[in-house]
N, C-alpha and C positions, 0 to 999 in steps of 0.2 A: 264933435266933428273937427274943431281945430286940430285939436289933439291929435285926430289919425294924418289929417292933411300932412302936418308939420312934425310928423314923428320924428323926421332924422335930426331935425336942429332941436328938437325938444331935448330928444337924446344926449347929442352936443353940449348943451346948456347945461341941462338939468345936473350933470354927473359933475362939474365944479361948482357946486353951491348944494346938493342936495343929492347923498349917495339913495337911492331908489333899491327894491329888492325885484330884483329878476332871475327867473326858472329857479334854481336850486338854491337861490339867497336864503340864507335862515338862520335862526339864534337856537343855539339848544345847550342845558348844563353837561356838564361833563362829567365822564367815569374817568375813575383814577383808579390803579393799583397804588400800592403801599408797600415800601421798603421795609426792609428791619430794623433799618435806623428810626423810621415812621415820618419818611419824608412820601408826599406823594408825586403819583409821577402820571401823568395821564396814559389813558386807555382810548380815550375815546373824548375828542374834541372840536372844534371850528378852526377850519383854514379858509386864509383870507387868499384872493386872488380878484383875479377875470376872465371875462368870459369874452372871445372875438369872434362878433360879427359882422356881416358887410349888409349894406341896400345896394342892391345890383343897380336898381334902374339910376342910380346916381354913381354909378363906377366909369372912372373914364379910359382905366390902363388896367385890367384883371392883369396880363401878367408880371407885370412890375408887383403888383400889392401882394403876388404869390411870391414872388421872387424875395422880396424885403419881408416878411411878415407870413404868409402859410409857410414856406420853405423851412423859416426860423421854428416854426411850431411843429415841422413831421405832419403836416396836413398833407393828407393825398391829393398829385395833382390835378386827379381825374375828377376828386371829389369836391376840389377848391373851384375848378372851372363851371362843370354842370351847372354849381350853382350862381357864379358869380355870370354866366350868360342869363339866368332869367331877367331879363330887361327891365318886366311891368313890376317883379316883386321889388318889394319894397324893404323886406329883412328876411337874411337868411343866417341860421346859426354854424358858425364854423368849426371853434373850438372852446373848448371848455376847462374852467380848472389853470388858467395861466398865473406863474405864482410872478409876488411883485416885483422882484428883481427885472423878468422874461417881459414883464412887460413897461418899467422904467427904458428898455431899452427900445422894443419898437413902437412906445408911442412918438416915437420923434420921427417917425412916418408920416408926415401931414399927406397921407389918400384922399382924396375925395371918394366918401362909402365906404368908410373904414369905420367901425364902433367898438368900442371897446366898454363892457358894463361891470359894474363890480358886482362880485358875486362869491359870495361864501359855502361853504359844503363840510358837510360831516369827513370827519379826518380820525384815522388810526395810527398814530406812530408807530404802533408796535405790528402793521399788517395783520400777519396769522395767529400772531400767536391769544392763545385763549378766544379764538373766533366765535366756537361756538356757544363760548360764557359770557362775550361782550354784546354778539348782535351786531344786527346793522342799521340803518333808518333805510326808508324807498317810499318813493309816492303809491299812495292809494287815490287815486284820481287826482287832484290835485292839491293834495296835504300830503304831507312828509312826515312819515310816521316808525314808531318801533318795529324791528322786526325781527326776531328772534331774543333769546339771551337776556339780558340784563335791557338790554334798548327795547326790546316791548313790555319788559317787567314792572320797570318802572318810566316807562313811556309819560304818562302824564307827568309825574316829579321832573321828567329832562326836558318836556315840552316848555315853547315859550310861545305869546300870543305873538301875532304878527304883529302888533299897533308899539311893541315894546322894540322892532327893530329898527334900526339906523336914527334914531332919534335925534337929530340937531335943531338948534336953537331956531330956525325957521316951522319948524315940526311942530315945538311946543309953542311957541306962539301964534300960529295960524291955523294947523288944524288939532293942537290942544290933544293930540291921541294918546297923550301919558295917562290922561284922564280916564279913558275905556281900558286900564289895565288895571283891575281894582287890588285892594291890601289882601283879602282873603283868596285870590288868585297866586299873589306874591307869595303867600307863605307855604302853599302848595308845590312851590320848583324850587328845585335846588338842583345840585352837585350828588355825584354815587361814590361813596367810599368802600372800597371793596377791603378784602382782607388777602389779595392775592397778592404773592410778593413776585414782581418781574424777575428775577435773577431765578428763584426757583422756579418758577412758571417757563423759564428759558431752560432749564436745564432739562425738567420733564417733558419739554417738547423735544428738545435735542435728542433725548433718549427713547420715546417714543418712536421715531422717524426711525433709527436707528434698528428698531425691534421689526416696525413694519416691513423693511427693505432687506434687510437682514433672512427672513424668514417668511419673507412674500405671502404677506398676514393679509388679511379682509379690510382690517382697523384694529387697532389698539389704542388705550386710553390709563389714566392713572389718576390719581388722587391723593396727595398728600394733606392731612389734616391735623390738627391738634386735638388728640381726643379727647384733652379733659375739658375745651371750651367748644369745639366743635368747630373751629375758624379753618377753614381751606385755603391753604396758601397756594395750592395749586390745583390746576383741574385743567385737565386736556383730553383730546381727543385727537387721531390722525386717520386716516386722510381728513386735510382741514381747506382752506382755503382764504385766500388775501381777504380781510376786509373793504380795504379799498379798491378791491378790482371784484365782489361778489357777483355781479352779473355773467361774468366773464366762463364760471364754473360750468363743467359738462353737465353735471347733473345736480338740481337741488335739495336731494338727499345730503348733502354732505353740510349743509345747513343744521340740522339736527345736531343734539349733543345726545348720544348714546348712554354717556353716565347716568340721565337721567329719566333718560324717553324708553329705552330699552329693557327688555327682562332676560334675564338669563339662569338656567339652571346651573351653579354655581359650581358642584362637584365638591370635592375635599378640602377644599378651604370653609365650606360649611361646618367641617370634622370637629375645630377646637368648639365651637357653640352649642352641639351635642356634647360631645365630651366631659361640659363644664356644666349641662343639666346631671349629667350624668354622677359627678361632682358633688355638686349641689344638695342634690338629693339622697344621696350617701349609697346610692345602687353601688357605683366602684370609685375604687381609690387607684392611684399612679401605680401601686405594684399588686393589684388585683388581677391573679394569671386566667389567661382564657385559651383552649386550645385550638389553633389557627387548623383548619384541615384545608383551607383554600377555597371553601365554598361552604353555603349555606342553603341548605334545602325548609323551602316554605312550605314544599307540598303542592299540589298540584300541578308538576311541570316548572314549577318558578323556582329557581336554581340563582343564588346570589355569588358572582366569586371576585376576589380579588384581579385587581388590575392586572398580574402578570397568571391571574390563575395557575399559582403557587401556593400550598400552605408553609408554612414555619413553625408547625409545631407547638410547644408551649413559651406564651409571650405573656406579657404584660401592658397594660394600658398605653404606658408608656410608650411601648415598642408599638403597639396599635395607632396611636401617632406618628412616632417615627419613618414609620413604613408604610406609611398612609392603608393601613387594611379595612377595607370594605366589612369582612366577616367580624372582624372585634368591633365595627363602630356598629355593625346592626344587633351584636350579644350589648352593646351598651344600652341601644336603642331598647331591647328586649325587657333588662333588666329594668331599666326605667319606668314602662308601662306604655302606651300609646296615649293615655287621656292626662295621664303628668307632663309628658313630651308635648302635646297639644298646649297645656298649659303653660307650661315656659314658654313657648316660644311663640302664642298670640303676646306679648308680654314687650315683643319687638315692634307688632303693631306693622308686620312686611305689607299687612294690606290694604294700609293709607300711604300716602305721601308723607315723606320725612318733616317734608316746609320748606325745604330750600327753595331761597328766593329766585329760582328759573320757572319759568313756563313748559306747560306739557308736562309735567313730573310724571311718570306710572306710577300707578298699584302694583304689589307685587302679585303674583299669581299663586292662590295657595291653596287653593279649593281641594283638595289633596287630603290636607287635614281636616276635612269635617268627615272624612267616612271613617276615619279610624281604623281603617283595614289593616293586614299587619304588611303588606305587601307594599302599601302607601309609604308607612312609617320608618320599613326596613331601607325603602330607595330613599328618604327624605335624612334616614341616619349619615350616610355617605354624601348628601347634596343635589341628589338627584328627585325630582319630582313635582319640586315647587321651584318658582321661577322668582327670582328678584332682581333689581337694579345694582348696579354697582355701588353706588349711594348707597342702599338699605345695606347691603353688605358691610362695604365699610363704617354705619353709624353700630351695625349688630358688632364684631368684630373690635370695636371702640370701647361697649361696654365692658370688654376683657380688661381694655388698657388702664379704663377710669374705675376700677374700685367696683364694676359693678351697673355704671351707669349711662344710660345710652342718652346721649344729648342729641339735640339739632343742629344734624350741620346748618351753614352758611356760611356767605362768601359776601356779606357786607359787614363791614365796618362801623359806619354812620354816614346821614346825611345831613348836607350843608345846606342848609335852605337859603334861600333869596335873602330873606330879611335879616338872617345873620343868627338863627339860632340853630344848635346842632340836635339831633337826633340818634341815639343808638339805641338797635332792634331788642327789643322784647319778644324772648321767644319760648317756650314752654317749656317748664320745668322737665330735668332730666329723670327720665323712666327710670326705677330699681330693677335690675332683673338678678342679680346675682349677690351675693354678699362676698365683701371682700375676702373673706378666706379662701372664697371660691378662685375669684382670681387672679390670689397670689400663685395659689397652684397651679393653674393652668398655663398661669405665665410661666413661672419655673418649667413647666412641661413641654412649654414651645421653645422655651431657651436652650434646654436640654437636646429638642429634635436638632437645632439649628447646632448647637455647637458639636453635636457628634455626627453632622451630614457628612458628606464625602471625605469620610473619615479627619475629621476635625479639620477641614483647611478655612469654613467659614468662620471658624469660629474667632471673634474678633478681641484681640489681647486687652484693650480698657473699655469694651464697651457691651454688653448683654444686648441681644435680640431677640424676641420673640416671633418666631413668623411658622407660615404656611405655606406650601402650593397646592395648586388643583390643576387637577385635566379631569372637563369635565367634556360627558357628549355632549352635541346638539342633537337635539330633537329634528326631527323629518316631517314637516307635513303630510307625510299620505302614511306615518304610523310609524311609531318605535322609533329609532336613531339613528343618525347617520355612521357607518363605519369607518368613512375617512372624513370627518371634522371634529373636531375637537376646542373647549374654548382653556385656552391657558392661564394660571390666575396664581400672583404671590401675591400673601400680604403679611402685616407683620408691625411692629410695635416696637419703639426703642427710643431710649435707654427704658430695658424693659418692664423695670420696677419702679422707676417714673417717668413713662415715659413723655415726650417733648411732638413723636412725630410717631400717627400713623398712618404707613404708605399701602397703597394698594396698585398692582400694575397687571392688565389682562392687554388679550391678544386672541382676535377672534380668527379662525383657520388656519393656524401657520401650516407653514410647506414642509416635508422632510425634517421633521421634529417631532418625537412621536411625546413629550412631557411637557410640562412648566417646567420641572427644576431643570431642563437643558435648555429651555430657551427665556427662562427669566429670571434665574438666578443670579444673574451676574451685574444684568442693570437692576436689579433690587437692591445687591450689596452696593453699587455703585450708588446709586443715591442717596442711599445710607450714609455711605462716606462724605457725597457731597454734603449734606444737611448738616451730621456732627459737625462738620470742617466748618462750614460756615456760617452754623450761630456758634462756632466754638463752645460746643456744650462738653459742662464737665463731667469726665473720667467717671462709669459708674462701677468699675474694678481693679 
């Protein structure tokens, strides 16, 4: 009862001799990205400030305290007075988040009914960028908790007890609360070390923005990863939004990271993964000729035709890459079998979750292939049929890179625990799906598409590429496809016989773009260039 009597001088008192936690005060470990140099650099950390507010009924001059102190802060005046007329109340909050400088300055304010509390708050240096891989914290009733991304993921590991905060030497000697933090609590928090490196993770968001505005997209996203350890140096998503302004957002859809939560029917970027059963299995080889008529008749009305529904005549596997043709990828398909096809490719495992340490991960959608129809198998040759996440795509597409081998991604690093021991993830051994001969050739086969594209101008004088694009439909709810959306998708491997980086970049409905390779060719090559350029990887021609 004293306590409430005498709140404002308590107030007063207490804050030079014993900082207190009020509304958003709190201790949490921190996420870090990771340089190439392997310095870290936070993501996600604790800023120090205060918080100002007044007790009306002890105010003697509301406009003077507006005039020296709300004015200084951008407090509305309408909303500084309302409050500072309640007579009987006794505290009203004003503003929040004042950093120490803003406020060394106006405590030399001596108002009567002026308070000023310290108060600490989750902080993002880096705002947007990788928002929807970092997370945010927000209260759930009165706990302050993970909330998407990396901060609900490893939400307990970042949590700290209350009894651990503001601790000074009056604390532990009177109410002893060091005590109620036990050692097996301790060794449970740490620090998040991720594997994303800020300069790329900046530049793929640079280029993303770029795509989406460009081309007045839905969203787009990308993935850059190392495929023979499966470490993600980067991962974005756009439309994205501030982390330190997340309430602020129209809509909380945009919370979500699509890389992971999303399924998509892929299109012809699924092409080299057939191709390479196809491989595999020794049904065809790179100069195995097949005659293109433009279309393939299943029989019963079911008519399969190339994208420009065009034939070409007599081609080769090769040129069935090239030219991305529907009809040679479903004579691969053919050749193959449906229950060998089936077999490779449960082997990827699209319909579990990869492991990546995010929340919400999807299954891919694959129920396609348990009837074995040929009609299923002929749309799933081309990419069309079965749905997967960009994630499963780019770890399937990785096996090409690695000899064979589809590893787990992830985007941590190691963690730092409290007590000072480190921790790096254990994550399950890499799947065989291909034997390396397999793809060596396949890679040759995409380096070949890429360096004879728009008559050889991609092709890069020291360095080999391996890649893809797709234009794949979207599916329609109420049956069969949309006719005007399309999802746009490169990806691709380099240096390509060993390679360092594989990127993957999509774009959900651009505008007046009828392809990928017109609307993502170019920040694919760009990135490319950015990456080699800047771990200076050496010359692989």
């Amino acid at each position: 009862m004293i306590q409430v009597a005498r709140g404002s001088e308590f107030r007063k008192n207490v804050n030079d001799q014993y900082a207190q936690i009020f509304g958003e005060g709190f201790d949490r470990g921190t996420i870090y990205f990771t340089s190439k140099s392997g310095e870290f650099i936070s993501a996600a950390t604790l800023k120090n400030g205060y918080k100002f507010a007044i007790d009306p009924s002890n105010i003697e001059n509301p406009e003077l305290i507006y005039n020296d102190i709300g004015q200084a802060l951008g407090v509305d005046r309408d909303f500084f007075m309302k409050r500072a007329l309640k007579e009987i109340d006794p505290y009203e909050e004003i503003e929040t988040k004042v950093d120490p400088a803003t406020y060394e300055t106006l405590k030399e304010y001596r108002h009567k009914g002026v308070i000023f509390e310290r108060q600490d708050w989750r902080f993002y240096p880096a705002n947007s960028l990788a928002a929807q891989t970092i997370g945010f914290t927000a209260f759930e009733g009165d706990i302050i908790n993970g909330r998407y991304g990396l901060e609900r993921s490893f939400d307990k590991t970042l949590e700290r007890t209350s009894s651990e905060l503001y601790v000074n030497f009056f604390a532990e000697v009177f109410a002893n609360v060091s005590q109620s933090f036990t050692q097996e609590e301790r060794q449970h928090q740490g620090d998040i070390v991720t594997t994303l490196e800020p300069s790329v993770q900046l530049f793929l968001h640079q280029k993303l923005i770029s795509i989406l505005e460009q081309w007045s997209a839905e969203n787009a996203g990308g993935i850059i990863m190392d495929p023979s350890t499966g470490e993600i140096l980067a991962l974005e998503t756009v439309p994205t939004f501030n982390l330190n302004e997340y309430s602020q957002v129209d809509d909380i859809a945009v919370y979500r990271n699509p890389i992971v939560e999303d399924l998509y029917e892929m299109g012809s970027v699924f092409k080299p993964i057939v191709m390479a059963v196809g491989l595999e299995t020794g049904a065809v080889e790179a100069d195995t000729p097949f005659y293109d008529a433009g279309f393939v008749d299943l029989g019963n009305d079911i008519v399969i035709r190339n994208f420009d529904r065009i034939g070409r005549g007599m081609v080769t596997m090769q040129d069935v890459l090239n030219q991305s043709l529907n009809t040679g990828m479903v004579y691969v398909g053919q050749e193959v079998g449906n229950t060998t096809m089936k077999r490779y490719l449960d082997r990827f495992e699209f319909d579990k979750r990869t492991g990546i340490e995010l929340p919400n991960e999807a299954r891919g959608l694959i129920t396609n292939l348990e009837t074995l129809r040929d009609i299923e198998y002929a749309n799933i040759s081309f990419g069309q049929g079965i749905a997967v996440t960009p994630l499963h795509l780019a770890r399937a597409i990785g096996s090409l890179a690695n000899s064979g081998y589809a590893v787990t991604p992830t985007i941590i690093k190691e963690i730092q625990y409290v007590g000072g021991s480190t921790e790096k993830p254990v994550r399950p051994e890499a799947v065989k799906v291909f034997e390396k001969e397999t793809t060596d050739e396949i890679t040759r086969m995409l380096v070949n598409l890429v360096d004879t594209s728009r008559n050889g101008e991609l092709k890069m004088e020291r360095y080999s590429i391996a890649a893809k694009t797709g234009t794949a439909q979207i599916p329609n709810p109420q049956g069969g496809y949309y006719q005007d959306r399309n999802l746009h998708s490169f990806i691709g491997y380099f240096p390509a016989y060993e390679p360092r980086f594989l990127v993957y970049l999509y774009t959900r409905n651009p505008k007046n773009v009828e392809f990928a390779a017109q609307s993502l060719t170019e920040p694919f090559m760009e990135t490319a260039r950015f990456l080699l350029n800047y771990y200076e990887v050496a010359p692989d021609r």
